[in-house]
C-alpha positions as CSV (number, residue, x, y, z in Angstrom):
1,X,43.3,-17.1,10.0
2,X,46.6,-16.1,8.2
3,X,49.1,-18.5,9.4
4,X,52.2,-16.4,7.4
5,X,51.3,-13.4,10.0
6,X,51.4,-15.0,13.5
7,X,54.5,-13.7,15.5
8,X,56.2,-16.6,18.0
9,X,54.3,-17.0,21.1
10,X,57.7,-17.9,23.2
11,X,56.2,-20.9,25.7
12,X,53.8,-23.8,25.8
13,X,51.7,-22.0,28.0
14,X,51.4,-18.9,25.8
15,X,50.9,-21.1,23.0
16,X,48.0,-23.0,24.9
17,X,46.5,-19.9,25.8
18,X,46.7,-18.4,22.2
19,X,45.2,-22.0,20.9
20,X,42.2,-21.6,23.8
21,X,41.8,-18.1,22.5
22,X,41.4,-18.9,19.3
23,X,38.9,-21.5,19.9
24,X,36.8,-20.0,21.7
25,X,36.4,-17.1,18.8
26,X,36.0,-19.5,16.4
27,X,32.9,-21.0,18.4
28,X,31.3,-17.6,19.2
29,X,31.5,-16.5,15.5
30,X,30.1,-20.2,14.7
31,X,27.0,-19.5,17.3
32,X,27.2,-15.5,16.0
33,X,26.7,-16.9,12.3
34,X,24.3,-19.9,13.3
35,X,22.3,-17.7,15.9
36,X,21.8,-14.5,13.5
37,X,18.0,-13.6,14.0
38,X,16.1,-12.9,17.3
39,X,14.9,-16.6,18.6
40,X,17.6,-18.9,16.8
41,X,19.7,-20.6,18.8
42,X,21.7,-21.8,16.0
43,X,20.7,-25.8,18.0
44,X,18.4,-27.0,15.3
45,X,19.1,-28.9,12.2
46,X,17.9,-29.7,8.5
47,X,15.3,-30.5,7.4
48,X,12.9,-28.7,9.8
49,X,9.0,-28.9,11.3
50,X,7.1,-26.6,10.4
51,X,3.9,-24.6,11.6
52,X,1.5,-23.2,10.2
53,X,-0.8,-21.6,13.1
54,X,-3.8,-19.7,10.9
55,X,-6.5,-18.1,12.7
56,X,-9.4,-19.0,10.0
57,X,-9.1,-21.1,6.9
58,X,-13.1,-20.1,5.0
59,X,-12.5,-16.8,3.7
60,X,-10.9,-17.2,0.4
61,X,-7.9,-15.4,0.5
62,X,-6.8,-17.6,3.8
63,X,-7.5,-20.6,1.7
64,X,-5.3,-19.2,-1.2
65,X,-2.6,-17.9,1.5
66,X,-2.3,-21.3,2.6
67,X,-2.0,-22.6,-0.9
68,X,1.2,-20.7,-1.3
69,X,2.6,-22.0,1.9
70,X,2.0,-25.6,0.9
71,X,3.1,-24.2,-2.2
72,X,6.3,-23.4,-0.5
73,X,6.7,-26.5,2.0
74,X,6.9,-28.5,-1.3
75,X,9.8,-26.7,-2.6
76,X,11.9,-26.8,0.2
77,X,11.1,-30.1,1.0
78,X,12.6,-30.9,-2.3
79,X,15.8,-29.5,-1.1
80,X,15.9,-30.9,2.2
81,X,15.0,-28.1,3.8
82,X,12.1,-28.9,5.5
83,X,10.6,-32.3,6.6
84,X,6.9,-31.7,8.1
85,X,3.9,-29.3,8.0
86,X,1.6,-28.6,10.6
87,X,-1.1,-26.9,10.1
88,X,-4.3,-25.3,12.4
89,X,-7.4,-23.5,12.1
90,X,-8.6,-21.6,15.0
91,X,-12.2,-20.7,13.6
92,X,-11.6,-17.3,14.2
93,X,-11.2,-18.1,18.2
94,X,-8.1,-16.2,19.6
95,X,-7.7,-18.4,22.2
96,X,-8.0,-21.6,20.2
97,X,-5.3,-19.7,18.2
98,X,-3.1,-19.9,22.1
99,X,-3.6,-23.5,22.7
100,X,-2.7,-24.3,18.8
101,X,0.5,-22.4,19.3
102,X,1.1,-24.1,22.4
103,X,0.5,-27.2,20.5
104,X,3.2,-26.4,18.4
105,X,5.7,-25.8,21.2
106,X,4.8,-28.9,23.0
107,X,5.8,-30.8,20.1
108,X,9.1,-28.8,19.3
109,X,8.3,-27.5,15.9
110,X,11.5,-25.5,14.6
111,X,9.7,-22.5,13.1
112,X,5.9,-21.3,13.2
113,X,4.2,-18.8,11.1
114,X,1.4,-17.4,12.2
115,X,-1.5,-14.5,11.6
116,X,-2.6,-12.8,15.1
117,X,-6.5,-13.1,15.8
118,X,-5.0,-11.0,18.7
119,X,-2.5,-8.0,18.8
120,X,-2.4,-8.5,22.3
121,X,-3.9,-12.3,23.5
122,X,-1.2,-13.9,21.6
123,X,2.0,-11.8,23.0
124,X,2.5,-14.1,26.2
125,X,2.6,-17.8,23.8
126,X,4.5,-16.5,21.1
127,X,6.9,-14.7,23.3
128,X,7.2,-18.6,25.0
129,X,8.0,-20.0,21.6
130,X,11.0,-17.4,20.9
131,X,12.2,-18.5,24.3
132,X,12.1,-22.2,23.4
133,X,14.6,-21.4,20.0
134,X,11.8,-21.3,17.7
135,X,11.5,-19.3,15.0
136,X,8.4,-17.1,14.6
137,X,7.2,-15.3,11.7
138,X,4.4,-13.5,12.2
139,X,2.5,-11.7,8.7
140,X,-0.8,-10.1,8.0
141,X,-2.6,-9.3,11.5
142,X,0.8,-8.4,13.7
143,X,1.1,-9.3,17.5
144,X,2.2,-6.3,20.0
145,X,4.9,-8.5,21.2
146,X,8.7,-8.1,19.3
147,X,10.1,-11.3,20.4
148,X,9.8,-12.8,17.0
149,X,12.0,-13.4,14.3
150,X,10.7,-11.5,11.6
151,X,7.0,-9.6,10.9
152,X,6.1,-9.2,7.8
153,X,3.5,-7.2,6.0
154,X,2.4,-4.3,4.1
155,X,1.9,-1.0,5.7
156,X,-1.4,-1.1,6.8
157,X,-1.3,2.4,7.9
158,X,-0.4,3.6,4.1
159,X,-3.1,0.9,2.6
160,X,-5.7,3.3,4.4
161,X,-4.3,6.4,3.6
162,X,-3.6,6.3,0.1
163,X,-7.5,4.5,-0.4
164,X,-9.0,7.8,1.4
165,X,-6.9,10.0,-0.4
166,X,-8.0,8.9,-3.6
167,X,-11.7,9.0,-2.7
168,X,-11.3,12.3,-1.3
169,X,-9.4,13.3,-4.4
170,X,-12.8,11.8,-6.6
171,X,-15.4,13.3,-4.9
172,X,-13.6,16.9,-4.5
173,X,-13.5,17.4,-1.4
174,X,-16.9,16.8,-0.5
175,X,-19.6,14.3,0.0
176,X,-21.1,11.5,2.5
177,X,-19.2,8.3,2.9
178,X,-19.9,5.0,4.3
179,X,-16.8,3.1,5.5
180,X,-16.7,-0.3,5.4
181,X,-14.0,-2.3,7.6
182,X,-12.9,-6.0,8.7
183,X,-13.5,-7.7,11.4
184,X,-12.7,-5.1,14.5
185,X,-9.4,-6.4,17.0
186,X,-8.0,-7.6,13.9
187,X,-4.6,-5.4,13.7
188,X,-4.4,-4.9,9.8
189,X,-8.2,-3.9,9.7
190,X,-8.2,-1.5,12.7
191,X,-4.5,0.0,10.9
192,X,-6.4,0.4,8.0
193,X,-9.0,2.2,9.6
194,X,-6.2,4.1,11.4
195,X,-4.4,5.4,8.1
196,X,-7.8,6.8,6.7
197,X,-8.4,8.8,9.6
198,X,-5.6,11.9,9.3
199,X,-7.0,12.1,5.7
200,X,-10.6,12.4,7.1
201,X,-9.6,14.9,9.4
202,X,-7.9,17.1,7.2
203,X,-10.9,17.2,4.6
204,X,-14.0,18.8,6.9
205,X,-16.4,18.4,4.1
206,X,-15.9,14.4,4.1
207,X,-19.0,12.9,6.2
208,X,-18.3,10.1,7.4
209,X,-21.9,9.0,7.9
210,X,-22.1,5.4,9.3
211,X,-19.3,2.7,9.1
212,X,-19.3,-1.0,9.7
213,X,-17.0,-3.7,10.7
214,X,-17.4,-7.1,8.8
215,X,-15.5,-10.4,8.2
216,X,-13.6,-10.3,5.0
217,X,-16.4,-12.4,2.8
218,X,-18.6,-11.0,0.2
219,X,-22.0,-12.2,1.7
220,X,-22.0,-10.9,4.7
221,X,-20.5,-7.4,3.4
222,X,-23.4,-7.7,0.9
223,X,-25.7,-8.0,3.6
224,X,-24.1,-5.0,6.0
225,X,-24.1,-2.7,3.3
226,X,-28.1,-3.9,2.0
227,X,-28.6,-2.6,5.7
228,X,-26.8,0.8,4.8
229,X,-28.6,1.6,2.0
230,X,-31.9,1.3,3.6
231,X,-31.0,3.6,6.7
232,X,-28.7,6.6,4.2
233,X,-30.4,7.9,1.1
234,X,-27.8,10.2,0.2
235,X,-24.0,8.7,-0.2
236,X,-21.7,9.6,-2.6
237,X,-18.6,7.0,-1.8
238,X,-17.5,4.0,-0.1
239,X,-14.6,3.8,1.7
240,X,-14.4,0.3,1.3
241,X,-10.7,-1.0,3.0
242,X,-10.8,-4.9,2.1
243,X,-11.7,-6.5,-1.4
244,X,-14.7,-8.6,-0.6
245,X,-16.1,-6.3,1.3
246,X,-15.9,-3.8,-2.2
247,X,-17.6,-6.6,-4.2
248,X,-20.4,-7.1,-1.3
249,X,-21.0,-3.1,-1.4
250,X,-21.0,-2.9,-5.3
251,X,-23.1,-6.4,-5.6
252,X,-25.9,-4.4,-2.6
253,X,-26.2,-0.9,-4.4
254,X,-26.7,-2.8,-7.8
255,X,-30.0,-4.8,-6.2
256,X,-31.3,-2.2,-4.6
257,X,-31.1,-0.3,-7.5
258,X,-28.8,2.2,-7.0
259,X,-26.4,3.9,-8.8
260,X,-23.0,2.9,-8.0
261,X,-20.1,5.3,-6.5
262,X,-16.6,5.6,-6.4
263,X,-15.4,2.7,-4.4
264,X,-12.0,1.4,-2.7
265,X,-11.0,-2.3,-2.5
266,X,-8.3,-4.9,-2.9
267,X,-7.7,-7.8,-5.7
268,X,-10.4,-9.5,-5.4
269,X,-11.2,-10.8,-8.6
270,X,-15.2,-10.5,-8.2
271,X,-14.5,-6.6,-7.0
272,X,-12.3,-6.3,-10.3
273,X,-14.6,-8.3,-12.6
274,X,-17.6,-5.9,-11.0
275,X,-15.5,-2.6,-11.7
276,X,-15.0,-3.5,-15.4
277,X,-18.1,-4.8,-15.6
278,X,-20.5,-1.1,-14.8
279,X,-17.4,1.1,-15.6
280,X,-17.0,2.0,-11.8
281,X,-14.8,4.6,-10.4
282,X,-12.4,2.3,-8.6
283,X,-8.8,2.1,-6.8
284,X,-7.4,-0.8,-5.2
285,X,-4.4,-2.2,-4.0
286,X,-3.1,-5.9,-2.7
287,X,-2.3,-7.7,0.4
288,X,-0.1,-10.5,-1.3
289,X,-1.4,-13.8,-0.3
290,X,2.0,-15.0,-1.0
291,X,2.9,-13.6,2.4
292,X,2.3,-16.9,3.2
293,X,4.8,-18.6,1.3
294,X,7.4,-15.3,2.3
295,X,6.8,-16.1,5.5
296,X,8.2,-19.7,5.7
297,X,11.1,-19.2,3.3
298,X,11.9,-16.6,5.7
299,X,11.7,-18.9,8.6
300,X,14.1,-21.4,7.2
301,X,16.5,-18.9,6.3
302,X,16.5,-17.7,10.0
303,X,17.0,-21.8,10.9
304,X,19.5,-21.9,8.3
305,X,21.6,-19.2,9.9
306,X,20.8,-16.3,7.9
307,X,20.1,-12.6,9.0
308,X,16.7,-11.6,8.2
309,X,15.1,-8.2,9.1
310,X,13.0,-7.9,12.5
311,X,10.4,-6.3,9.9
312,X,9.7,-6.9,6.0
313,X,7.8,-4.4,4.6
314,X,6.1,-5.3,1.4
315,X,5.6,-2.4,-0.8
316,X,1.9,-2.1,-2.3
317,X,0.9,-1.9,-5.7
318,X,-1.7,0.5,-7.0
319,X,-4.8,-1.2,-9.3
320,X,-6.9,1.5,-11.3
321,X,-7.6,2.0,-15.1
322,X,-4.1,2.0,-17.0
323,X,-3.5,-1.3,-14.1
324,X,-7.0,-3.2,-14.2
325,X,-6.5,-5.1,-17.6
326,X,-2.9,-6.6,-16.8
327,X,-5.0,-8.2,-13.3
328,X,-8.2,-9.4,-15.7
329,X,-5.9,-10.9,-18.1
330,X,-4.6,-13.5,-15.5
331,X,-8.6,-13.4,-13.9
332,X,-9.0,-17.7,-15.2
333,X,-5.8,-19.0,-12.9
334,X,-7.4,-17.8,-9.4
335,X,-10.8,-18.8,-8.2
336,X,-14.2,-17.2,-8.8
337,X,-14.2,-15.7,-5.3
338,X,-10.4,-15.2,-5.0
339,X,-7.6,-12.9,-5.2
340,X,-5.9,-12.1,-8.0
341,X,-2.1,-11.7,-6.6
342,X,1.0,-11.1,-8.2
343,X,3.7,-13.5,-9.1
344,X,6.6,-14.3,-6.7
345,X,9.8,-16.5,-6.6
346,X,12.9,-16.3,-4.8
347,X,14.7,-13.8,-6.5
348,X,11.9,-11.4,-4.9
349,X,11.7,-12.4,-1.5
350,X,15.9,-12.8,-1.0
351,X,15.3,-9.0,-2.5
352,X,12.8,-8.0,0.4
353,X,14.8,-10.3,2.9
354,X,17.7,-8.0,1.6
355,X,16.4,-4.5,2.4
C-alpha cells in the first residue's frame, strides 16, 4: 500500500471502516497466496508429512520410482521442508490401495502422492483427502476424479500413437501384429492401448492378430509371448507398449528360435541392451521414473503456497539408432533389470511446474 496516495478519510468512523477494509484484503490475498492450488487450505506448516501411497513396489521401475522420491524426501528434508515419509504397498490390491489412503488421512498427512490401481475405485478417498486440506498428486496411472492438486504424467494417448505409427511406418503398411499391453484397468496401459488404435484403424492392412495384457515384468511377458508364438506362425511386428514387456517378447522369439521383428518398448535397459545386442529394428520412448520425485516437490510447493498446474504434462523422448548409444553409455548406474531414465533437478521440474 502507498501511504503518499491515500486522500483524508474525514471521521473516525470512516477511518475505522477504511482500516477494517483494508484488513480484511490483506487477509484474503494472504489465504489467496497461501491457498493457490485446488486442496490447500493455506492451514498447514513447515516441515510437512508426507505419503507415499504406491499400488506395487516388485516391478523394477516402481522400486526405482520410489528411489527417486526417497531421493527427493532427503533433499527437502535438508531444507526443512519436509519432516516424515510414509510409505505403502498395496500388492497390486485396489482396495488395499483405499484403506492405505485412508490410512494417510486418518493420521493427517499434509500431502500424498499416489499411482491409481483404479481410475475409478479410488475417486471417492482421494476426493476425501482434498476435502481434509491435503494435497494430492496423483502421476502415472491417473484417477477419474479432478479433486487433486496436480496430475502428472506423460501423454499416454501420444506414447501409443507415435509407437504404432512407427511400426506401421516399418512394416509398410502391411503385416500381422501381436500387441502386447500392461496389466488391463490400469489407466496408462489401457491409454496406451487407446492411442494405437486411430492408427490401427486408419492402416486396413495392419492385423492385429492376437493381443495380451501382462504385468509390467519381463518373465511373465516372456512367458505370454512363448504362448504367442506357439498359437501364430506368421507375425511380422510387435506392438509391444511397455519396456519389459519388449525384453520378454525379444528374450521368447530368440528361444524359440525365431527371427526377431520390429519391436516397440520403453527404457528398459535389458530391452535396450537386447536391441543393440541382435541389431533389432527398435523404437522406444520413456515414462520418467523421476515422476516420482516431480511429484512430491510439486506437493510441497502447493503446501508452500505456490501455484502449480491442475495437470503436468511431461513431454516424451524418442529412443532409436542416432538415440540408443547416449542411453547404453549411462547402462552401469541403473540396475540389470531397470530403467534407464534421464537426469532431472530442479531447474527442470520449476520449468514443467511453469508451463
Amino acid at each position: 500500500m502507498n501511504v503518499s496516495k491515500l486522500k483524508p478519510l474525514g471521521s473516525p468512523r470512516n477511518f475505522l471502516k477504511a482500516s477494517a477494509a483494508a484488513g480484511l484484503l490483506l487477509v484474503l490475498s494472504t489465504n489467496i497466496a497461501s491457498a493457490a492450488a485446488s486442496c490447500i487450505k493455506g492451514d498447514r506448516k513447515a516441515p510437512y508429512t508426507i505419503g507415499w501411497a504406491n499400488i506395487y513396489s516388485v516391478p523394477t521401475w516402481m522400486k526405482q520410482t520410489e528411489g527417486t522420491i526417497t531421493a527427493e524426501v532427503e533433499e527437502l528434508k535438508k531444507a526443512g521442508l519436509v519432516k516424515d515419509l510414509m510409505i505403502t504397498d498395496a500388492q497390486g490390491n485396489a482396495q488395499t490401495q483405499i484403506q492405505h489412503i485412508q490410512s494417510m488421512i486418518d493420521a493427517n498427512v499434509d500431502a500424498i502422492v499416489v499411482i491409481a490401481g483404479s481410475s475409478n475405485a479410488l475417486d471417492r478417498v482421494i476426493s476425501d483427502a482434498c476435502d481434509k486440506g491435503i494435497a494430492i498428486v496423483n502421476f502415472d496411472s491417473l484417477v477419474n476424479t479432478d479433486k487433486v492438486t496436480a496430475k502428472i504424467n506423460t501423454d499416454s494417448n501420444e506414447w501409443g500413437g507415435t509407437a504404432a505409427k512407427w511400426l506401421v511406418d516399418k512394416l509398410g503398411g502391411k503385416g500381422n501384429i501381436i500387441i502386447m499391453n500392461g496389466p488391463a484397468g490400469i489407466s496408462v496401459s489401457d491409454d496406451r492401448r487407446k492411442g494405437a488404435q486411430p492408427v490401427l484403424d486408419a492402416n486396413k492392412d495392419i492385423k492385429v492378430i492376437t493381443e495380451t495384457n501382462t504385468e509390467y515384468n519381463v518373465a511373465p511377458a516372456q512367458e505370454a509371448m512363448t504362448s504367442l508364438l506357439f498359437a501364430n506362425q506368421e507375425i511380422d511386428g510387435v506392438l509391444s507398449l511397455g519396456g519389459a514387456l519388449s525384453a520378454g517378447s525379444v528374450l521368447a522369439f530368440d528361444r524359440q528360435g525365431r527371427d526377431q521383428v520390429p519391436v516397440t518398448g520403453e527404457n528398459a535397459r535389458q530391452f535396450l541392451e537386447l536391441w543393440k545386442e541382435k541389431g533389432l529394428k527398435g523404437w522406444a520412448t520413456m515414462q520418467p521414473n523421476w515422476l516420482g520425485a516431480l511429484s512430491v516437490y510439486t506437493a510441497v510447493q502447493a503446501l508452500e503456497g505456490k501455484n502449480v498446474p491442475a495437470f503436468v504434462k511431461v513431454p516424451l523422448p524418442v529412443i532409436d539408432d542416432s538415440s540408443i548409444d547416449s542411453y547404453l553409455a549411462r547402462a552401469d548406474k541403473f540396475p540389470a533389470d531397470g530403467y534407464i531414465y534421464s537426469e532431472y533437478d530442479k531447474a527442470l521440474f520449476d520449468k514443467l511446474l511453469a508451463q
